[in-house]
C-alpha positions as CSV (number, residue, x, y, z in Angstrom):
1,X,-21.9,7.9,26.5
2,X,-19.5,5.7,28.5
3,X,-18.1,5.1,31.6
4,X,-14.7,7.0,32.8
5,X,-14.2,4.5,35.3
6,X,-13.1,6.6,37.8
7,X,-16.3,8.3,39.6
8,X,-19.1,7.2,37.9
9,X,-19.3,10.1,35.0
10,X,-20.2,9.7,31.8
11,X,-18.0,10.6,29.0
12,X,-19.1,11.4,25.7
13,X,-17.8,9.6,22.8
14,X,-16.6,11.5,19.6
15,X,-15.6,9.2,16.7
16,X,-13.0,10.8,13.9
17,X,-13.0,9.3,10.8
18,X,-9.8,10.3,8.7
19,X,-6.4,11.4,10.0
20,X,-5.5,13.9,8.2
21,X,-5.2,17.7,8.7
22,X,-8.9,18.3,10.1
23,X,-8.9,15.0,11.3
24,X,-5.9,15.2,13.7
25,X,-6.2,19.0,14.8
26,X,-10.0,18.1,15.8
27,X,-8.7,15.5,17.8
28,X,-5.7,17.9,19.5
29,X,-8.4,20.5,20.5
30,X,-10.2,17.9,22.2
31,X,-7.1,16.8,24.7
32,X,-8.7,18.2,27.8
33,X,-12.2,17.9,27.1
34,X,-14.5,15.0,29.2
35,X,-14.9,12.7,26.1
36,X,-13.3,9.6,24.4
37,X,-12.4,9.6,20.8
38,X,-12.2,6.9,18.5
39,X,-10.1,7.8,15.4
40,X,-10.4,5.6,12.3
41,X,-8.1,5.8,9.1
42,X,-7.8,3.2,6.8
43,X,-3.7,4.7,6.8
44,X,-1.3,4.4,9.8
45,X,0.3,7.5,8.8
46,X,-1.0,11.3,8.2
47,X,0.2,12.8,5.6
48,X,1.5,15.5,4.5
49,X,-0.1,16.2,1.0
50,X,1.4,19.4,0.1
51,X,4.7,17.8,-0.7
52,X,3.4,14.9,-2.4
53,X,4.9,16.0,-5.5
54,X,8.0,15.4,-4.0
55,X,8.0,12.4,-3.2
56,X,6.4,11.8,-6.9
57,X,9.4,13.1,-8.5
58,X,11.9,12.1,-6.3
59,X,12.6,14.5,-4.1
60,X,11.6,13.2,-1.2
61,X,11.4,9.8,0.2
62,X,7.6,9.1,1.3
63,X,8.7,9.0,5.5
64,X,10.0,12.5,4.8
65,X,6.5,13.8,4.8
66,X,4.5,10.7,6.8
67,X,4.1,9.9,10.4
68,X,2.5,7.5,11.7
69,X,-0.8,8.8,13.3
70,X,-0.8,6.9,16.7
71,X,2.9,8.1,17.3
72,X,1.2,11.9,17.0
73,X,-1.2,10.9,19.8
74,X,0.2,8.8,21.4
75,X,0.6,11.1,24.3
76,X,-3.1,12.1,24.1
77,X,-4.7,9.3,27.1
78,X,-8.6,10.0,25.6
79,X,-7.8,9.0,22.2
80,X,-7.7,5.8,20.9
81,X,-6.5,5.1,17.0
82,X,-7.8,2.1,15.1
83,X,-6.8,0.8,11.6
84,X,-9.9,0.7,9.6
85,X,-11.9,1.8,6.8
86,X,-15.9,3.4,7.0
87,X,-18.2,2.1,4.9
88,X,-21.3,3.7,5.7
89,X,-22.4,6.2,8.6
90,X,-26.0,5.8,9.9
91,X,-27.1,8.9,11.1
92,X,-30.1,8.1,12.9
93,X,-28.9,5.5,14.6
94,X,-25.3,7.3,15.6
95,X,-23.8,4.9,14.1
96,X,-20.3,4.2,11.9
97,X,-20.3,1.0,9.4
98,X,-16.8,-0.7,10.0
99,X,-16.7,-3.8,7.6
100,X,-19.2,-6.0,10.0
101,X,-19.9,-4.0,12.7
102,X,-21.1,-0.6,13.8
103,X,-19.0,2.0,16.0
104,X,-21.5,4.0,18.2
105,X,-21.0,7.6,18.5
106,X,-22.3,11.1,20.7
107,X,-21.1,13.4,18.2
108,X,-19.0,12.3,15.1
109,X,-16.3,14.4,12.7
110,X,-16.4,13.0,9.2
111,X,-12.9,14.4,7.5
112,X,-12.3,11.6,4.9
113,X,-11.2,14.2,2.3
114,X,-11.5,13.7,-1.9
115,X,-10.2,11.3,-4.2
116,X,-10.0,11.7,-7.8
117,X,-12.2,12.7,-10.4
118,X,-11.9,12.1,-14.2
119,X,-14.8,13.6,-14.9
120,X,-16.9,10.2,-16.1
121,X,-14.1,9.0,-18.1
122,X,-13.0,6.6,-15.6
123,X,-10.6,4.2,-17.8
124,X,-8.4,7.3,-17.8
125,X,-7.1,6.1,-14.4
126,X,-5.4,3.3,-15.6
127,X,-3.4,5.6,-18.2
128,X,-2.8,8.9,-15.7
129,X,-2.7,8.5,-11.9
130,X,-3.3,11.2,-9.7
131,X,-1.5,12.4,-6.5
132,X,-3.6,11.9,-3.5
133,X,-1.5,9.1,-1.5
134,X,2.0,7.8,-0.9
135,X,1.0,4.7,-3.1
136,X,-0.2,7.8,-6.2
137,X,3.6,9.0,-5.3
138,X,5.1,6.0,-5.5
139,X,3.7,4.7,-8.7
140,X,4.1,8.5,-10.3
141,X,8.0,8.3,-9.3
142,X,8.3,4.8,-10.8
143,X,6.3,5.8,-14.6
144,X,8.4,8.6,-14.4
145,X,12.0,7.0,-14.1
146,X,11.3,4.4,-16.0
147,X,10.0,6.7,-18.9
148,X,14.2,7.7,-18.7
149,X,15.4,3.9,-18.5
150,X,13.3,3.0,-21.4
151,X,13.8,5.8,-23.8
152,X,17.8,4.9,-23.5
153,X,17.1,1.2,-24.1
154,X,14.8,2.4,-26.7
155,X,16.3,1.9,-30.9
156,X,13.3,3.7,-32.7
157,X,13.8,7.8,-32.1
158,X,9.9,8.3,-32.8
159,X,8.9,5.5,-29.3
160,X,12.2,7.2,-28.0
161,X,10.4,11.1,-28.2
162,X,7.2,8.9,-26.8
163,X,9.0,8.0,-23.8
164,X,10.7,11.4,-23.1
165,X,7.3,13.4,-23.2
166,X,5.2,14.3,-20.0
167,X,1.9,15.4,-20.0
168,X,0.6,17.1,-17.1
169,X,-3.2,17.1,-17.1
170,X,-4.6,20.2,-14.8
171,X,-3.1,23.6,-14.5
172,X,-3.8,23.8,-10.7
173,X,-1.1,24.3,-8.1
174,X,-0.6,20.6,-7.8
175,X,-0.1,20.6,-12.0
176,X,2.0,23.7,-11.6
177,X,4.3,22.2,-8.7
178,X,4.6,18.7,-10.9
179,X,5.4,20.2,-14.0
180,X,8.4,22.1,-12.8
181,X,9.6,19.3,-10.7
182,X,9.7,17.3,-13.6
183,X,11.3,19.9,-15.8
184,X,13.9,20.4,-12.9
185,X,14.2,16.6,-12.5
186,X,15.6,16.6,-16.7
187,X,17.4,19.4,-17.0
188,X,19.2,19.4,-13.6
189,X,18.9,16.0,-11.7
190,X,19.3,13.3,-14.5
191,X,21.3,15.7,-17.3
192,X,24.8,13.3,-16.8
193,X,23.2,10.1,-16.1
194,X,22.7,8.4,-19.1
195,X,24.7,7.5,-22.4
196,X,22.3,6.9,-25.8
197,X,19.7,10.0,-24.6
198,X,19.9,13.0,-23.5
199,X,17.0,13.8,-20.8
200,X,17.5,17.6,-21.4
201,X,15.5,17.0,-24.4
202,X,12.6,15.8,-22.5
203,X,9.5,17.6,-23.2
204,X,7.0,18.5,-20.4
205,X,3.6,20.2,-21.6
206,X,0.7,21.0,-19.0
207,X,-2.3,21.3,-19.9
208,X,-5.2,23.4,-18.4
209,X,-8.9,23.3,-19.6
210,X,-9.2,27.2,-17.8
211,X,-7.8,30.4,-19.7
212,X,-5.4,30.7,-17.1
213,X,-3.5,28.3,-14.5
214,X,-3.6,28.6,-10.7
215,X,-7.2,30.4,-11.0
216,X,-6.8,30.8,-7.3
217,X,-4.6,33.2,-7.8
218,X,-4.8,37.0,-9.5
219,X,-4.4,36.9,-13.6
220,X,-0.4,38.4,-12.7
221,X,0.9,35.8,-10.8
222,X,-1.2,33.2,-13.2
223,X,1.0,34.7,-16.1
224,X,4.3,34.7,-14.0
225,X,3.7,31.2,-13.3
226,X,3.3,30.1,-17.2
227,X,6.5,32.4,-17.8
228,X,8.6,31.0,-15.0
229,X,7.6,27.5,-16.4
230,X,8.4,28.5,-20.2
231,X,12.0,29.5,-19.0
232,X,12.3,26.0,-17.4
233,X,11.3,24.3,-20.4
234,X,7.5,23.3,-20.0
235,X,5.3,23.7,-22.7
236,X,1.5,25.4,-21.6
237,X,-1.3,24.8,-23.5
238,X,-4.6,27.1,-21.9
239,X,-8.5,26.7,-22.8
240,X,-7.5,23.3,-23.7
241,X,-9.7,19.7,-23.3
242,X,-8.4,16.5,-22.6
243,X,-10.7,14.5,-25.6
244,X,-8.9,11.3,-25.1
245,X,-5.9,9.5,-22.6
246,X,-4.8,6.1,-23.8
247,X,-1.1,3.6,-22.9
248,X,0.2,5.3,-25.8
249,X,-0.6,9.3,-25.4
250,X,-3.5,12.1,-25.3
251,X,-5.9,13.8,-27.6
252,X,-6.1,17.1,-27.1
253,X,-8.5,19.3,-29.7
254,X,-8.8,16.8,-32.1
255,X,-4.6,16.8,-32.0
256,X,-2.9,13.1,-30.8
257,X,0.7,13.4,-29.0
258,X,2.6,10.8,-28.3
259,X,3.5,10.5,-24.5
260,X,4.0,7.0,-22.4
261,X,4.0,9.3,-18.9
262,X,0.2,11.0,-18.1
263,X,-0.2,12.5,-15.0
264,X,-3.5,13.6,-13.4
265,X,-3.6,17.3,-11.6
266,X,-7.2,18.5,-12.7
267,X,-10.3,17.0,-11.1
268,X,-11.3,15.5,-7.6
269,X,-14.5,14.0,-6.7
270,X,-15.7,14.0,-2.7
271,X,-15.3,10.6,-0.4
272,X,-18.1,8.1,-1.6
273,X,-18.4,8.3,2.5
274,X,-20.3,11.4,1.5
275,X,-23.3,10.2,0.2
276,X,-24.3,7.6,3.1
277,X,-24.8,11.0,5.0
278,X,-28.6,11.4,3.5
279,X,-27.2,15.4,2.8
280,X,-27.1,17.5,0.3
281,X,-24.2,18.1,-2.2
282,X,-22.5,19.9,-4.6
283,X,-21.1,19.1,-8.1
284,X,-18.2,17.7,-6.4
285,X,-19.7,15.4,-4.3
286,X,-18.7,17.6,-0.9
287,X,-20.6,18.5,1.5
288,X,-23.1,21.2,2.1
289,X,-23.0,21.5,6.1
290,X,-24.7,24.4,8.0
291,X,-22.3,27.4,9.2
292,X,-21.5,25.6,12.1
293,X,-19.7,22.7,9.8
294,X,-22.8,20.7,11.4
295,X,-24.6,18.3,8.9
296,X,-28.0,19.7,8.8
297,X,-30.8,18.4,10.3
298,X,-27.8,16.7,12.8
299,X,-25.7,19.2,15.4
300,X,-24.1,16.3,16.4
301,X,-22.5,15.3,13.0
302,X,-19.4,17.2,11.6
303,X,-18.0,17.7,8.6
304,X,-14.3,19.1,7.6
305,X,-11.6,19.5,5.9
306,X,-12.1,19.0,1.7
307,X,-15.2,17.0,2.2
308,X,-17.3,19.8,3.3
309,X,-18.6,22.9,0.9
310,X,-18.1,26.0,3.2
311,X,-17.8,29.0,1.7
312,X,-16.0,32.3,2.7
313,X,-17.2,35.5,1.2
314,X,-19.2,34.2,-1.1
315,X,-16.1,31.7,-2.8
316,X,-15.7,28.3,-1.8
317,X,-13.3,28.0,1.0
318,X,-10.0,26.0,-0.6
319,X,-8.8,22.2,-0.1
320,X,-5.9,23.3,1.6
321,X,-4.1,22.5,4.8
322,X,-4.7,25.3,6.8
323,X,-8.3,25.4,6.0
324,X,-8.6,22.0,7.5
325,X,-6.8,22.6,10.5
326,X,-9.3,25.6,11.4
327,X,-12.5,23.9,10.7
328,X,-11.2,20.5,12.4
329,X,-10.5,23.2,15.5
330,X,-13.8,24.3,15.2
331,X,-15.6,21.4,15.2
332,X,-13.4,20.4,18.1
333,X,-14.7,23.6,19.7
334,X,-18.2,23.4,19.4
335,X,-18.4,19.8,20.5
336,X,-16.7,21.1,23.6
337,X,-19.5,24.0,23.9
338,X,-22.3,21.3,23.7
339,X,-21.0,19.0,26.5
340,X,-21.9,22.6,28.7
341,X,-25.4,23.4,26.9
342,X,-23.2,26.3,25.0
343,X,-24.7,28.2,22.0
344,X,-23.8,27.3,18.2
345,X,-20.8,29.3,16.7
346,X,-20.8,30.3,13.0
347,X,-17.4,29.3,11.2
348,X,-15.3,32.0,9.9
349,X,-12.4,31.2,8.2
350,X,-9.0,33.2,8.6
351,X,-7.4,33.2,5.1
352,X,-3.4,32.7,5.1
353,X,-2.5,33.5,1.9
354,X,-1.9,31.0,-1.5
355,X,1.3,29.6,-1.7
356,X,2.6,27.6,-4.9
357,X,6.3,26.6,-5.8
358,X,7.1,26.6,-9.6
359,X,10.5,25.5,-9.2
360,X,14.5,26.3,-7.9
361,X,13.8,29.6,-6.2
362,X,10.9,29.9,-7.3
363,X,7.2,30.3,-6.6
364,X,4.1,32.4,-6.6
365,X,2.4,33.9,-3.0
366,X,-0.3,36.0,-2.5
367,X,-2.7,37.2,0.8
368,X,-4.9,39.6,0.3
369,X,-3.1,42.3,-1.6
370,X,0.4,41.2,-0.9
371,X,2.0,39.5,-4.2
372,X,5.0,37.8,-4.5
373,X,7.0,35.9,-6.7
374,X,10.4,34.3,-6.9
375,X,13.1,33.9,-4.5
376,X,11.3,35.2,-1.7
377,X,7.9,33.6,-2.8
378,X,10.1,30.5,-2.9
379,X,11.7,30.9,0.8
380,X,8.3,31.8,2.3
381,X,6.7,28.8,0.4
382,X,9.8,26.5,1.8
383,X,9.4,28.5,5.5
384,X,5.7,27.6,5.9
385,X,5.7,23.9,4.6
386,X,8.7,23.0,7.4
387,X,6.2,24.6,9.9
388,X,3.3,22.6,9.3
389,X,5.1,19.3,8.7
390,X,4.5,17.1,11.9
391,X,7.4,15.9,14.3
392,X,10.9,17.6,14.5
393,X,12.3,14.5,12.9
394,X,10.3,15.4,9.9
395,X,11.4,19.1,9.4
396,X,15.0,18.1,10.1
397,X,15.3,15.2,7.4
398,X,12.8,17.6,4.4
399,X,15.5,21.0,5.5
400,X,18.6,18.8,4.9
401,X,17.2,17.0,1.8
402,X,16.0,20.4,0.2
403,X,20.0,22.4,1.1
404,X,21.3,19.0,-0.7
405,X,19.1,19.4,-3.8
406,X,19.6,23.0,-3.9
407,X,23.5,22.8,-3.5
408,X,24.2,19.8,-5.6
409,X,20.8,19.6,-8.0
410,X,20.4,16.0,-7.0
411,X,17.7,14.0,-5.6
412,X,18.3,11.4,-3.9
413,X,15.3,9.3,-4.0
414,X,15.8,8.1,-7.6
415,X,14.5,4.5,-6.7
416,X,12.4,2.6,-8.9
417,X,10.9,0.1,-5.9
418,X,8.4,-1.6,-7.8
419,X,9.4,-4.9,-10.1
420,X,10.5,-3.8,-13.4
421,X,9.3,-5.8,-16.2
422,X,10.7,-4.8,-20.0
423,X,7.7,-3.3,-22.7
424,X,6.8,-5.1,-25.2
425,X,8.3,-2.6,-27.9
426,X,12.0,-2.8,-26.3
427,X,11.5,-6.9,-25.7
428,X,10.8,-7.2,-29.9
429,X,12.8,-9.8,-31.8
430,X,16.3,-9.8,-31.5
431,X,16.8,-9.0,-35.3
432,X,15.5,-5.3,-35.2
433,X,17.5,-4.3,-32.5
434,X,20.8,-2.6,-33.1
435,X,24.1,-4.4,-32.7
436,X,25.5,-3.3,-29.6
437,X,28.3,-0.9,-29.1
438,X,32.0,-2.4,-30.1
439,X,33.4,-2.1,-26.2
440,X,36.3,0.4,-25.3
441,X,39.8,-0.9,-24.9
442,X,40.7,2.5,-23.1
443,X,39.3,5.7,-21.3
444,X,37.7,5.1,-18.1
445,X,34.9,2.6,-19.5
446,X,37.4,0.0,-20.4
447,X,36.9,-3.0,-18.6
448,X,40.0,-4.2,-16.8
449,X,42.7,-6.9,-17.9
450,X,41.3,-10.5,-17.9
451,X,38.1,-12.1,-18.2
452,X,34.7,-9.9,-17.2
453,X,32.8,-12.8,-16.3
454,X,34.0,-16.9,-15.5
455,X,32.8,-18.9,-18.0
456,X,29.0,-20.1,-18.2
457,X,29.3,-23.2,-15.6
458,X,24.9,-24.1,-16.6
459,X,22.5,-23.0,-14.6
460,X,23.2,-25.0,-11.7
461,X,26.4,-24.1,-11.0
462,X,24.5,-20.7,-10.0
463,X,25.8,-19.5,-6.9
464,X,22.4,-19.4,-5.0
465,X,23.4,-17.1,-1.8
466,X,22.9,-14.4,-3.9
């Protein structure tokens, strides 16, 4: 408990630990209840992970779907953000590990999420990153232009077909959403671009250990899905394992391909935060909280969003957004039912439908027994995800992004920001690479009349303002 400071109360203190979709609408719900809240992330921003792969495949720019977390609140006088990272909750104690100290808490909302899971072949990180963060985005965007930059600097046509093949591990709706994103990114975005390749010959597979992709959804739209992606150009490979992931490609059934680009879409593993809980958990590391979202054994503990396993006629409620939202509410809720000696609530969770974008006008919906697919799929898929984007600024900047990619199939977040270093394969000696091209005395390539360059003055004549 502390002090309000104003007539002697005491106020409760609730301590959230993540800032993302549970994380934040827990702490919204609690605006005009008597407590102070502590919320920890180890980001300054929430984010929204829905649209990840746009930022990924350049799309979007990563403050497109990203605000900072203390500008969201900053209206709300009980909360109070902090910048740092749980190690360890101590539940008997009411007590959060924070590197060398320990946060006290009344009741406490644990809503770190999941990270990645590559099902105990670890070293497969290094070779395929997945898409949980901006950072994930970031580094997929930069293996993924590059792939282009180095297949055109690239001699040898067999390292060339290397560079220009994509495998997408995981035939989930995040696999689905990055496969045609990529497929739209070669054949429409980066077509005209270059001069020795052509990235229309790109080839994107996806790969999905199930017998179908999206298995959230009904067998029909799984099947529209793998035909809308065929018609874009993706290769799908069903009931297939991943036997091996290296720098130079994948095994899959005993059959090498060549790829330098791996991307992860199939597995994810709980927050280690999990286990410090003394609970029980599934396969996946999440969660198994009472139908309250309590943490058994502990009605003052919380757990929501993708770290908890709740389940919703008899199937295990999904790791999506809207999911999130209403158990972070919830948790809000009965916290705010406890501070009056109120009875427990059992969760239910109010399913909004499955939502999944394929590519241009195109997408795959579904709630209840409502199907949908294409165009409209595509413009309720678009509708929903400017709704649930946070700030005004945001939906303003992703609408007039998406009219410009749709009108003039460009992105305009083609930047490679990390240093670029050459590969060892393209940096071989100087005799095996071709001679280069005999330059044009006319057309609109020819350089202009006089000398290109002045002539080498040594290194330190080097103009160093630049």
């Amino acid at each position: 408990m502390s002090d309000d400071g104003r007539d002697g109360r005491r106020r409760s203190h609730v301590v959230i630990l993540g800032g993302g979709f549970g994380g934040l609408y827990a702490a919204r719900a609690l605006a005009r209840e008597p407590v102070d809240i502590t919320l920890l992330d180890r980001k300054n921003h929430h984010l929204f992970q829905p649209l990840l792969y746009q930022v990924a495949t350049a799309g979007l720019n990563p403050s497109d779907i990203a605000a900072p977390i203390r500008r969201i609140l900053r209206h709300q006088k009980n909360v109070r953000v902090e910048l740092a990272e749980a190690t360890a909750i101590d539940v008997e104690n009411h007590a959060v590990r924070v590197g060398e100290r320990a946060v006290g808490y009344d009741f406490l909302i644990v809503a770190t999420g999941v990270t990645h899971s590559y099902f105990a072949h670890p070293d497969w990180e290094a070779h395929a990153p997945g898409l949980k963060s901006i950072e994930d985005a970031l580094e997929i965007r930069r293996r993924v232009l590059l792939a282009f930059e180095e297949a055109e600097r690239e001699p040898d046509e067999e390292r060339q077909r290397a560079w220009l093949t994509f495998v997408v591990v995981g035939g989930g709706a995040t696999g689905v959403e990055l496969a045609g994103a990529l497929a739209e990114l070669a054949h429409h975005v980066l077509h005209a671009d270059f001069r020795r390749i052509q990235p229309t010959r790109a080839r994107i597979l996806l790969v999905e250990g199930g017998d179908r992709l999206l298995p959230a959804f009904t067998p029909g739209l799984s099947e529209d899905a793998k035909e809308t992606l065929a018609g874009m150009g993706v290769s799908v490979e069903v009931a297939t394992k991943v036997e091996g992931i290296d720098a130079d490609g994948v095994v899959l059934g005993g059959k090498r391909i060549a790829a330098r680009t791996v991307l992860w879409a199939a597995g994810v593993r709980a927050s280690p935060l999990a286990t410090t809980l003394g609970a029980p958990l599934d396969g996946a590391g999440r969660v198994l909280v009472a139908d309250d979202l309590s943490l058994p054994g502990h009605p003052e503990v919380f757990v929501v969003g993708d770290l908890a396993h709740v389940e919703h006629e008899g199937k295990l409620v999904p790791g999506v957004a809207p999911a999130a939202m209403q158990e972070g509410a919830h948790a809000a809720k009965a916290i705010a039912r406890a501070l009056v000696g109120g009875k427990r609530v059992p969760f239910r969770y109010f399913d909004k439908g499955s939502l999944a974008t394929i590519g241009r006008a195109a997408a795959v919906a579904e709630r209840d027994t409502i199907h949908m697919t294409g165009f409209v799929a595509w413009l309720a898929w678009l509708v929903i995800h400017l709704f649930f984007l946070i700030g005004f600024r945001n939906r303003v900047l992703v609408m007039l992004e998406w009219a410009w990619a749709y009108v003039a199939y460009d992105r305009g977040a083609r930047v490679i920001t990390q240093a670029w270093r050459p590969t060892a394969a393209v940096r071989g000696p100087a005799s095996q690479l071709p001679p280069p091209p005999a330059p044009r005395t006319t057309g609109p390539l020819a350089p202009p009349p006089g000398p290109a360059f002045p002539p080498n003055r040594g290194e330190g004549a080097v103009d160093q303002r630049a």
